[in-house]
N, C-alpha and C positions, 0 to 999 in steps of 0.2 A: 821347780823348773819344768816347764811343759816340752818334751819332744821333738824332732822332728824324725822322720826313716831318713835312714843315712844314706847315701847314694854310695854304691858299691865301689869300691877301688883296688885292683891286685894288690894283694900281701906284701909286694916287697915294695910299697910306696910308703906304708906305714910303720912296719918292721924290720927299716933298715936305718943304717946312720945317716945316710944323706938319701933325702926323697929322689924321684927322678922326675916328678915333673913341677913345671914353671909354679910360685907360686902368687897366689893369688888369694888376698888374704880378704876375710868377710867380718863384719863386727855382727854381733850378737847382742839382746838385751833379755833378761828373764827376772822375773820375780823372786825371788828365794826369803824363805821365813819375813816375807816384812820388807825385805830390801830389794833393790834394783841393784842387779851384777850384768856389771858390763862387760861381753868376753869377745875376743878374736879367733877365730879360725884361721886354715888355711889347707890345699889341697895337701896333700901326699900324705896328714893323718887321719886315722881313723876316725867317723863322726866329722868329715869336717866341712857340713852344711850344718850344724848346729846338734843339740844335744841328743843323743840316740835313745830309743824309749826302753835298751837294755841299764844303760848307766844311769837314766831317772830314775827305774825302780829301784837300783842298788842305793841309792841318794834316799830316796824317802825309808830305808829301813835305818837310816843313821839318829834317827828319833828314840833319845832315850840312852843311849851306848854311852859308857865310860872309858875313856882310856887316857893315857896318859904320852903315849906316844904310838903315831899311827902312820903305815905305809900306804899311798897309793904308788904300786906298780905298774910300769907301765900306762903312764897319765896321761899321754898327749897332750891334748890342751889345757889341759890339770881341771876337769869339772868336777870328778871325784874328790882329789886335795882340794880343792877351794871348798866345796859344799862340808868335807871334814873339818877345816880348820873351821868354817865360821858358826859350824853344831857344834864345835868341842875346842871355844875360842881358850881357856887353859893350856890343850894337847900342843903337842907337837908333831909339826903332819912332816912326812918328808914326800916327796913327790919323785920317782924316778920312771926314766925313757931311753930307749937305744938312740932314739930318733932324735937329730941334731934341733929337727928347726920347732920338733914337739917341747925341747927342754925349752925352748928362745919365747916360745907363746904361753906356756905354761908359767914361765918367771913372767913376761910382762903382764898376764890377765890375774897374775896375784900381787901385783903390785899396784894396778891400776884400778882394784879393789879394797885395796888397804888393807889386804894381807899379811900378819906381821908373824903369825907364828907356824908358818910355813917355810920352805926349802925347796928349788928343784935340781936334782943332780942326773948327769948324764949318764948312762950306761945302762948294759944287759942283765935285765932281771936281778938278781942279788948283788952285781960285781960293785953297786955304788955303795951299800951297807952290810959291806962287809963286815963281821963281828959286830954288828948290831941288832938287838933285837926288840921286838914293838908290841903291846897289846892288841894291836889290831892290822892286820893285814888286807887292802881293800882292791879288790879287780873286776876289769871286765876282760879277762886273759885275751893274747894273741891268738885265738883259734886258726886262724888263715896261717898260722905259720906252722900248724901241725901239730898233731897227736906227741909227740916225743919233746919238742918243745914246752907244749902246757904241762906234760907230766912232770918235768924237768921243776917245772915250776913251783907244784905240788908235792913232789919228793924232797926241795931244799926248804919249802915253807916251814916244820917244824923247828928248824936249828934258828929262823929269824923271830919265832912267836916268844914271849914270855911266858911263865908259869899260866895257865889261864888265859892267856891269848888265844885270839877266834882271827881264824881267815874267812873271810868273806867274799863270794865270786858270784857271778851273773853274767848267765850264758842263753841261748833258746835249742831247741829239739835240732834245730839243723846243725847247729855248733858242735852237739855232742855233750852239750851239757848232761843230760841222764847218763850216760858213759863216766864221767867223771867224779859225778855224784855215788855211784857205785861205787869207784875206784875209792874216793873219801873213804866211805863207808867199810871197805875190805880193810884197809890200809889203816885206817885211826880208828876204829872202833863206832858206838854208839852215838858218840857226840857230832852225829850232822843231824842235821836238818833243814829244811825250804821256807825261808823268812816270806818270802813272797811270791805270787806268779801276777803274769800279764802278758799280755800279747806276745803270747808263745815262750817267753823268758822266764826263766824263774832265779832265784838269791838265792844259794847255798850258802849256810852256815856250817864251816866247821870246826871243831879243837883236837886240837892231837894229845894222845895219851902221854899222858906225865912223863913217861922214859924216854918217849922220841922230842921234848921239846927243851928249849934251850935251856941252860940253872945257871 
């Protein structure tokens, strides 16, 4: 999927249950491994002049990954779960958003896909899978909504990972990404890492030590 820069929009348009402004919906079309995916936007979520060049790069480190069941957090218009389910057509992706009209475009542009082994559910960061947990954990976190939110994020991520499950995130220098990247690192030990960078974004990879993750 190629890109576009996102046109900037206050925090509580994307990060709330009901956007506040009118909406005004745009189609999209992108190449993906071979195929034409046809998606919809629309104002009040994140990215929503088309695909942002932080959620591409997280998209192309999904070459090669196994999993069996995979979260995109916080999806809007589910480009992440769509590009998950159709690299890891086996998986089971679940797609969740606080945001009402993110969950409404996420389900149509994975249906109008022929997306079958996908889901999207409404709600605040863990509150839709609750007592579930997934090999793969995929984001481009809420930054605009604050440092204690994203940590919020990052502190319940272990109880949702399996044995061996990897969270995965992509953020750039102005986000705070290297802040959090440390934080990983203090907080679970050894196992992060920087899958990728580009135009100023880079892909954290991380796994939380065996005692902090779910059994």
């Amino acid at each position: 999927m190629e890109p576009t820069e996102p046109a900037f929009e206050a925090p509580q348009h994307y990060f709330s249950a009901r956007p506040r402004v009118a909406s005004r919906p745009e189609e999209h079309r992108f190449l993906y491994r071979g195929e034409m995916v046809v998606i919809e936007t629309d104002r009040g979520l994140f990215a929503s002049h088309g695909l942002d060049p932080g959620t591409a790069l997280l998209i192309q480190t999904l070459d090669g990954v196994s999993a069996e069941r995979v979260l995109d957090l916080g999806c809007g218009w589910g480009a992440i779960g769509l590009a998950a389910a159709k690299t890891l057509p086996s998986a089971h992706v679940v797609l969740t958003d606080v945001n009402q009209r993110a969950v409404r475009l996420a389900r149509k542009n994975l249906d109008r896909n022929g997306v079958r082994n996908a889901e999207v559910r409404l709600g605040s960061l863990f509150e839709p899978v609750k007592g579930e947990v997934f090999d793969l954990i995929l984001s481009h976190p809420p930054f605009h909504a604050g440092r204690a939110t994203v940590l919020e994020f990052l502190t319940r991520s272990p109880e949702h990972l399996a044995l061996g499950g990897h969270l995965r995130i992509v953020g750039k220098g102005s986000q705070g990404i290297r802040f959090y990247q440390s934080w990983l690192s203090e907080q679970w030990g050894p196992e992060v890492q920087v899958l990728a960078r580009g135009g100023g974004y880079r892909v954290v990879d991380a796994s939380p030590p065996s005692k902090s993750r779910q059994r």
